[in-house]
MIVODO-888501 format. One record per residue (C-alpha): residue in one letter; x negated, y negated, z. Coordinates in nm, 2 decimals, decimal comma. Layout:
<atoms>
+------+--------+--------+--------+
: rest :   east :  north :     up :
+------+--------+--------+--------+
:    a :      X :      Y :      Z :
...
+------+--------+--------+--------+
</atoms>
This chain:
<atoms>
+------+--------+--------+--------+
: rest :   east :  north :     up :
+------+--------+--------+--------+
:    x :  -1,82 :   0,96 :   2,24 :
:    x :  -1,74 :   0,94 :   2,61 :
:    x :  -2,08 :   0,71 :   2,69 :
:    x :  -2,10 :   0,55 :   3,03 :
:    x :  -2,46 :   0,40 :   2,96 :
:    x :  -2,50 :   0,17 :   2,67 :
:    x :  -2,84 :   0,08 :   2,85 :
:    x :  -3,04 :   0,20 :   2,51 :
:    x :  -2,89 :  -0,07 :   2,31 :
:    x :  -3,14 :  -0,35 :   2,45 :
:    x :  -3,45 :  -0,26 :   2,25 :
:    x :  -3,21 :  -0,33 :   1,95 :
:    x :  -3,23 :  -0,74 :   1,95 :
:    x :  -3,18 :  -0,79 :   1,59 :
:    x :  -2,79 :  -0,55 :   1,62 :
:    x :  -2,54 :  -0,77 :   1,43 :
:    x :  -2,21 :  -0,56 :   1,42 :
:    x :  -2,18 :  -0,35 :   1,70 :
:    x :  -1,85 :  -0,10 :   1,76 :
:    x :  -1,86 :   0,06 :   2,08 :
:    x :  -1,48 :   0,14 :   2,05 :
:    x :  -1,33 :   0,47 :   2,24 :
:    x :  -1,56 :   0,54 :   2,46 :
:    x :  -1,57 :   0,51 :   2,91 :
:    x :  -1,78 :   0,15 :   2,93 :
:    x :  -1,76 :  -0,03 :   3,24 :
:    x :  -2,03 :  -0,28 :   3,20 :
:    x :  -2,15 :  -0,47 :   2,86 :
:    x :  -2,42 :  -0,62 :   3,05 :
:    x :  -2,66 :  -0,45 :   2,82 :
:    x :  -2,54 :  -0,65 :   2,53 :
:    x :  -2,66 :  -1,02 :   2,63 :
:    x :  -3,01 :  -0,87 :   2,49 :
:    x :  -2,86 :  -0,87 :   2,16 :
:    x :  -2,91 :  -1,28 :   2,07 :
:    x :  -2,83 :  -1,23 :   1,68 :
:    x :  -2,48 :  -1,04 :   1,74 :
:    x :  -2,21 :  -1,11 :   1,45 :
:    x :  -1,95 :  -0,89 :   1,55 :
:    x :  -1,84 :  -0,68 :   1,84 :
:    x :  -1,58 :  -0,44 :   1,88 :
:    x :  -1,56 :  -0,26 :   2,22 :
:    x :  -1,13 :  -0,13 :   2,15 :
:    x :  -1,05 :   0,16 :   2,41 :
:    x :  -1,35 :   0,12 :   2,72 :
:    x :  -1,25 :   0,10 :   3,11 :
:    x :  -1,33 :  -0,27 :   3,08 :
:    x :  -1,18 :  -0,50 :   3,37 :
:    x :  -1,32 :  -0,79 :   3,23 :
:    x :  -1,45 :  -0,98 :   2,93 :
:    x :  -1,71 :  -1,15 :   3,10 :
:    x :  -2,07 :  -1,10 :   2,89 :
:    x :  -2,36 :  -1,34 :   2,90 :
:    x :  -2,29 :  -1,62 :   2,62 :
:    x :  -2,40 :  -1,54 :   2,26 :
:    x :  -2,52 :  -1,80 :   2,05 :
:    x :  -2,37 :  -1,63 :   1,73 :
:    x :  -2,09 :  -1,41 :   1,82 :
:    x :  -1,76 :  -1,48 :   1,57 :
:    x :  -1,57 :  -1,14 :   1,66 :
:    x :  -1,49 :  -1,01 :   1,94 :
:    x :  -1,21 :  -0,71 :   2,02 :
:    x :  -1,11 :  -0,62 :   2,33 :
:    x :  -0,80 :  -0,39 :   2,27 :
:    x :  -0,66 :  -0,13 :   2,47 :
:    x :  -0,86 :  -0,19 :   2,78 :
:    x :  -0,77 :  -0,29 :   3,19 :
:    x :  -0,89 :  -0,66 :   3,13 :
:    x :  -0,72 :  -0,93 :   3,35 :
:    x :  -0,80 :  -1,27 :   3,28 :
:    x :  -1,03 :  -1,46 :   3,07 :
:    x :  -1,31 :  -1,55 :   3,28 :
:    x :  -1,67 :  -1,50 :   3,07 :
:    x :  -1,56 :  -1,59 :   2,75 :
:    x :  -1,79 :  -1,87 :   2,65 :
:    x :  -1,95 :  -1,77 :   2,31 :
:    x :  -1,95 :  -2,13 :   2,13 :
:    x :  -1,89 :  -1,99 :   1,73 :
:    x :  -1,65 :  -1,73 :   1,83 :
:    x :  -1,36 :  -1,75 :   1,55 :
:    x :  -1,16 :  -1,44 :   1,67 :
:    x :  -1,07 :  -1,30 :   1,98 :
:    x :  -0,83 :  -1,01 :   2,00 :
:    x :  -0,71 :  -0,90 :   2,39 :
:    x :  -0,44 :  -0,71 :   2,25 :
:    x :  -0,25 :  -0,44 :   2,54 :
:    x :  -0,47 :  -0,53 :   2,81 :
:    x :  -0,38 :  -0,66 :   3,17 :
:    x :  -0,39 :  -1,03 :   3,12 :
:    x :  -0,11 :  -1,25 :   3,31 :
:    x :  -0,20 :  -1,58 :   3,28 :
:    x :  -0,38 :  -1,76 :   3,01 :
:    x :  -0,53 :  -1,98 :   3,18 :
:    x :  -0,95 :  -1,97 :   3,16 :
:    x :  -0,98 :  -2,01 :   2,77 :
:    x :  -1,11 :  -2,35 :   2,77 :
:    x :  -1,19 :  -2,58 :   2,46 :
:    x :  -1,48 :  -2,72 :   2,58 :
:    x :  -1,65 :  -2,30 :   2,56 :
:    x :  -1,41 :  -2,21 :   2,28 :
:    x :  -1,42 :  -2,47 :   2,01 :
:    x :  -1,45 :  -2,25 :   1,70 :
:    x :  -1,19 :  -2,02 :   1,80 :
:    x :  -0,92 :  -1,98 :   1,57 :
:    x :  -0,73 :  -1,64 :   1,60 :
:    x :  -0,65 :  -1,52 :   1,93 :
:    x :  -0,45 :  -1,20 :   1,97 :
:    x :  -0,29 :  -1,13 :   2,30 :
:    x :   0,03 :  -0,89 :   2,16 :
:    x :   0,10 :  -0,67 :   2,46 :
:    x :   0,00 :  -0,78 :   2,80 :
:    x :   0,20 :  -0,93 :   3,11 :
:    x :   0,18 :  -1,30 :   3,02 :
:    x :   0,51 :  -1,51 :   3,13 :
:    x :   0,41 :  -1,85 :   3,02 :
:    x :   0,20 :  -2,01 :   2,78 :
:    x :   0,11 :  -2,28 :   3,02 :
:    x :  -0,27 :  -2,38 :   3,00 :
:    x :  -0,40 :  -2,22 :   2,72 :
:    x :  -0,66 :  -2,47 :   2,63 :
:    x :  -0,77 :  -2,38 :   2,28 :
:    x :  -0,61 :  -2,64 :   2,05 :
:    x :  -0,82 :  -2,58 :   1,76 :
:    x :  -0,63 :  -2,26 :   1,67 :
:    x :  -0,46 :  -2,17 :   1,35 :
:    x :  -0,32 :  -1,82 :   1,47 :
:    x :  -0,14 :  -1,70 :   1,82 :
:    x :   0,00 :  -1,35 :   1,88 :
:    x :   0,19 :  -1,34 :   2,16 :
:    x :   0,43 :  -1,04 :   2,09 :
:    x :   0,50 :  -0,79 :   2,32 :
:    x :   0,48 :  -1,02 :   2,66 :
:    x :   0,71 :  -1,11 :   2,89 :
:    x :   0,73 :  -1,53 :   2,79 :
:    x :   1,05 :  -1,69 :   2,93 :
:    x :   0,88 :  -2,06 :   2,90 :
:    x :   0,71 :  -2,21 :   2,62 :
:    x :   0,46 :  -2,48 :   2,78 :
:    x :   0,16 :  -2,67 :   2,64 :
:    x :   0,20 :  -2,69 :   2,27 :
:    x :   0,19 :  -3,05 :   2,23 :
:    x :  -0,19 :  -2,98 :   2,17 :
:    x :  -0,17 :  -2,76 :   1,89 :
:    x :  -0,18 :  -2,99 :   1,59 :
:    x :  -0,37 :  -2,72 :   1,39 :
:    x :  -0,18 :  -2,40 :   1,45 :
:    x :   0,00 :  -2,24 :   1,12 :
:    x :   0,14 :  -1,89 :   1,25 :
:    x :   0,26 :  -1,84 :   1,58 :
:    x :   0,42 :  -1,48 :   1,69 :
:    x :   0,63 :  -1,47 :   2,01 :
:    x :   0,83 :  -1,17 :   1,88 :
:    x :   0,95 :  -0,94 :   2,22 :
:    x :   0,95 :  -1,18 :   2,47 :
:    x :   1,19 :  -1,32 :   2,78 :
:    x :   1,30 :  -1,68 :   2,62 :
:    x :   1,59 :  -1,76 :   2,59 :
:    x :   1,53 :  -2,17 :   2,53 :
:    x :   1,34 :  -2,31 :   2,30 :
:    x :   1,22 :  -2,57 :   2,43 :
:    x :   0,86 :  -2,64 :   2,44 :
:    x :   0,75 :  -2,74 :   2,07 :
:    x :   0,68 :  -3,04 :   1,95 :
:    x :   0,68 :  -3,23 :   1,60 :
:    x :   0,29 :  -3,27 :   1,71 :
:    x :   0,26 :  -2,91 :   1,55 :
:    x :   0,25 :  -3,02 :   1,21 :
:    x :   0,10 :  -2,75 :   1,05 :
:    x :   0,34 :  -2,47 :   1,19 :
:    x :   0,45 :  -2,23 :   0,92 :
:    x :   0,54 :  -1,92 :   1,03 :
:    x :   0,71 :  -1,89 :   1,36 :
:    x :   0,82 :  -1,51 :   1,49 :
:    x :   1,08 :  -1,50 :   1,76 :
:    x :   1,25 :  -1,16 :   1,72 :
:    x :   1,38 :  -1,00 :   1,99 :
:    x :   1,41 :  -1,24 :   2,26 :
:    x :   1,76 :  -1,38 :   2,40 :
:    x :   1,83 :  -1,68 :   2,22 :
:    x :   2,23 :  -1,72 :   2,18 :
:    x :   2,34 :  -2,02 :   2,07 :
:    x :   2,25 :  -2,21 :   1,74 :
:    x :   2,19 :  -2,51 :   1,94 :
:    x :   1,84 :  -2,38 :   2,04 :
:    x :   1,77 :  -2,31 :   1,71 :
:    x :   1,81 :  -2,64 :   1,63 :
:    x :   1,51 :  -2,74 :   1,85 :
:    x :   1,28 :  -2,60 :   1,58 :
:    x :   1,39 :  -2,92 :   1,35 :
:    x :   1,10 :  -3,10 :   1,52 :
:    x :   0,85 :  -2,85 :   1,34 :
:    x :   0,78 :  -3,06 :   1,04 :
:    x :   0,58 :  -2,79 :   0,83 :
:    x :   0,80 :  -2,48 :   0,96 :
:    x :   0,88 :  -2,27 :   0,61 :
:    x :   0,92 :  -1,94 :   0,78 :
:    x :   1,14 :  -1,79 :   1,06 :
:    x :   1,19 :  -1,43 :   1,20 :
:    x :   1,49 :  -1,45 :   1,44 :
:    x :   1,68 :  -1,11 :   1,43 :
:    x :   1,76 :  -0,92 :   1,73 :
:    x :   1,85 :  -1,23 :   1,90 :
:    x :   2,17 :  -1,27 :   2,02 :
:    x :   2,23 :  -1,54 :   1,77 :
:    x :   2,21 :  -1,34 :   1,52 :
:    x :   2,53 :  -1,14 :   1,52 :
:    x :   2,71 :  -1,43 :   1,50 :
:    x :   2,94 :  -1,51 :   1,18 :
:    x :   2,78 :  -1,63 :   0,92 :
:    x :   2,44 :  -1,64 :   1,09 :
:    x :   2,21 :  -1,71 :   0,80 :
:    x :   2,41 :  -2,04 :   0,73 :
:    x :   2,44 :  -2,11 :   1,06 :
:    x :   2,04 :  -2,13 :   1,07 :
:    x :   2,00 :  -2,25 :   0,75 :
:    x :   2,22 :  -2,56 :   0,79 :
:    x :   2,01 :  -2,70 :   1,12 :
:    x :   1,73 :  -2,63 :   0,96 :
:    x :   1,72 :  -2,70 :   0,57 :
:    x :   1,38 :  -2,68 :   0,50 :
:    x :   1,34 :  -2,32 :   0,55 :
:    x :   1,21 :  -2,11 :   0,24 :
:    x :   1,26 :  -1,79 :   0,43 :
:    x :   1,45 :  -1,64 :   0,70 :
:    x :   1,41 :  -1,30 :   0,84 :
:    x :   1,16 :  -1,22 :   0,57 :
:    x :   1,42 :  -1,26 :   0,30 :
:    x :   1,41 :  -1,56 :   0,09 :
:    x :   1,67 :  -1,85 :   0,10 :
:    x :   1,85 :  -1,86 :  -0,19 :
:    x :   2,02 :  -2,19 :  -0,32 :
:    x :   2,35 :  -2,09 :  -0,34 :
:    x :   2,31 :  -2,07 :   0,05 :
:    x :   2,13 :  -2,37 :   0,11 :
:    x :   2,43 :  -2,58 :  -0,09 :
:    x :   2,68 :  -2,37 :   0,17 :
:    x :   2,46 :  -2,46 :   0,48 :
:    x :   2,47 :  -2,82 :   0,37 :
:    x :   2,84 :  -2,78 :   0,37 :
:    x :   2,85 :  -2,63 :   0,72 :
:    x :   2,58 :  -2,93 :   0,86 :
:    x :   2,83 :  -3,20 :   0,68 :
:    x :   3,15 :  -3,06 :   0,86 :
:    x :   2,95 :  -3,01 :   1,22 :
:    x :   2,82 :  -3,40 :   1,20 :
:    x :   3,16 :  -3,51 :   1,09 :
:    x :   3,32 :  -3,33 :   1,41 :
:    x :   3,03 :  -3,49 :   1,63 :
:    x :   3,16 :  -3,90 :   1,47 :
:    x :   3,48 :  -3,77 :   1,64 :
:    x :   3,38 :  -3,72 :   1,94 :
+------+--------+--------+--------+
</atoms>
């Protein structure tokens, strides 16, 4: 609706879902009279930051499509989901545990972020972090908790950075990065819970026989690319992961 002014919206303490989406906001300031807020959706604004006086309640908040930079404000204690999706945001550093201990989904897809260094929320059970420019994956030890992870349209090239502390990892997207050799793959072996695994458009995967290639460093897999691992495969992966450790005694 174009509104500038959301000034009206503080005689209205008892609001509990609030969508202020596609309009010209600036300032949310207004909205730390609102005490019993649920819900909040504020999607296409001229917002630069996050930053709102804490809420006691607030589980939902979405930020999309705005000029947002960082994280600094976000302190709501029973917030459960965050979405920051095509903002500004370089660094994701600022979330911090202590603040953020409910939070379980946080959805960054599409900003400037080239690490994953510092991101402080270890309690989470969802990341989205398609659609950045990641080339390092950092910090992960802490996330014993987390079950799907998207890094799909990224920079890396490694994968080095997980860490058989992630025991509940599932589902893992890394399409469209750079990774080339079926060594890296091999990292993910420390990912004891890992079922799923999106890896086309890498490199890797115009190799020869590139499904048993995966499949035979890491067996466990139920699904690959979204297409599930048949056993006929599974018995020619073995054969392939036989042969490669027999050429390793060699050496």
């Amino acid at each position: 609706r174009g509104l500038t002014d959301i000034s009206l919206l503080e005689c209205f303490i008892h609001l509990r879902y609030v969508d202020l989406s596609k309009n010209k906001l600036k300032d949310l300031a207004p909205l730390s009279s609102l005490t019993q807020l649920l819900w909040l959706k504020v999607d296409r604004n001229l917002l630069t930051t996050a930053s709102m006086q804490e809420l006691p309640y607030l589980q939902v908040i979405s930020f999309d499509r705005n000029h947002i930079v960082d994280f600094e404000g976000i302190t709501h204690p029973l917030l459960t989901n965050l979405s920051l999706k095509e903002n500004k945001i370089e660094t994701v550093l600022g979330l911090s545990h202590d603040r953020l201990f409910s939070l379980q989904v946080l959805e960054l897809r599409g900003n400037k972020i080239n690490t994953t260094a510092g991101l402080g929320v270890s309690k989470l059970k969802k990341l989205y972090l398609a659609k950045n420019t990641i080339c390092s994956l950092e910090g992960f030890e802490e996330f014993e908790q987390l079950e799907i992870l998207h890094l799909r349209d990224n920079k890396l090239e490694a994968l080095d950075g997980f860490s058989a502390s992630m025991k509940c990892l599932q589902y893992l997207n890394l399409r469209s990065n750079g990774i080339k050799s079926f060594q890296e793959v091999g990292k993910l072996q420390v990912l004891p819970m890992l079922q799923a695994l999106v890896l086309m458009d890498n490199p890797c995967a115009q190799e020869p026989n590139y499904r048993l290639q995966v499949l035979s460093w890491l067996p466990r897999l139920q699904r690959l690319d979204k297409e599930t691992v048949e056993e006929e495969e599974r018995e020619e992966a073995e054969k392939i992961r036989q042969t490669r450790k027999e050429k390793e005694k060699e050496k």
